[in-house]
N, C-alpha and C positions, 0 to 999 in steps of 0.2 A: 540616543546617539552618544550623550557622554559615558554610558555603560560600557558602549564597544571600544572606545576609545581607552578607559581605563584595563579593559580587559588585553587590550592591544599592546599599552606600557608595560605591562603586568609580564603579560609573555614575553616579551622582549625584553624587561630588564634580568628574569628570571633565565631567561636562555644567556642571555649576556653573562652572568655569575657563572653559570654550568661550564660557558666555553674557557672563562679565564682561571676558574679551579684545575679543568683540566689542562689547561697549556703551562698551569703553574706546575703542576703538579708531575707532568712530564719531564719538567726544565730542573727537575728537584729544588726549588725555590720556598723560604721559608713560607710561603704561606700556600702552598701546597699540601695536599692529604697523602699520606702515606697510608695502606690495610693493609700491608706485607705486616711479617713479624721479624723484628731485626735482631742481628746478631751480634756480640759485641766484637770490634776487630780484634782488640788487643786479646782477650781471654775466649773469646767463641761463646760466651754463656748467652744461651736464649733469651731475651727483654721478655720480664712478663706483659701481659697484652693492656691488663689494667697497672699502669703507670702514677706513682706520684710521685708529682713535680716538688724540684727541692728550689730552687727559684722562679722568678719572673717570668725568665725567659724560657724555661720551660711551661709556664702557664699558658702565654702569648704563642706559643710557634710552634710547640709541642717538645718532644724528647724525651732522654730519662738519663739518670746515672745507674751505670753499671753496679747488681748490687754483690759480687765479687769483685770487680778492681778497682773500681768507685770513678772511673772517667767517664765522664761526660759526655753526651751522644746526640747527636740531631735527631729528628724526626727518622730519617733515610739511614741510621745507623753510622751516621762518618763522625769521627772524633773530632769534637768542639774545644779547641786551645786556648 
């Protein structure tokens, strides 16, 4: 009986995370998944797809800096001020 039980939280916290990833993630909210490839607004240069982060906040939330104009990008490709 506790097996089904744990199998029962299991699915439900599992399906829980899937719904809030995806409703983050439509609402473009930092903690939302982006798999588009983004473009930079100011210059158009395509983000390469393997990223590294030059801060924190790009560790945490995701992003990249433009590596022709050097601004700063969210995840969703909008310029971070």
């Amino acid at each position: 009986m506790d097996r089904y039980i744990d199998l029962i939280l299991t699915i439900g916290i599992t399906l829980g995370l899937i719904i809030w990833l995806t409703i983050m993630s439509k609402l473009k909210s930092k903690y939302g998944l982006n798999f588009k490839r983004v473009y930079c607004p100011v210059c158009g240069t395509k983000q390469p797809i393997i990223r590294v982060p030059k801060n924190q906040i790009q560790i945490l939330y995701g992003g990249n800096t433009c590596p022709k104009c050097q601004i700063e990008l969210d995840k969703y490709g909008n310029v971070i001020s």
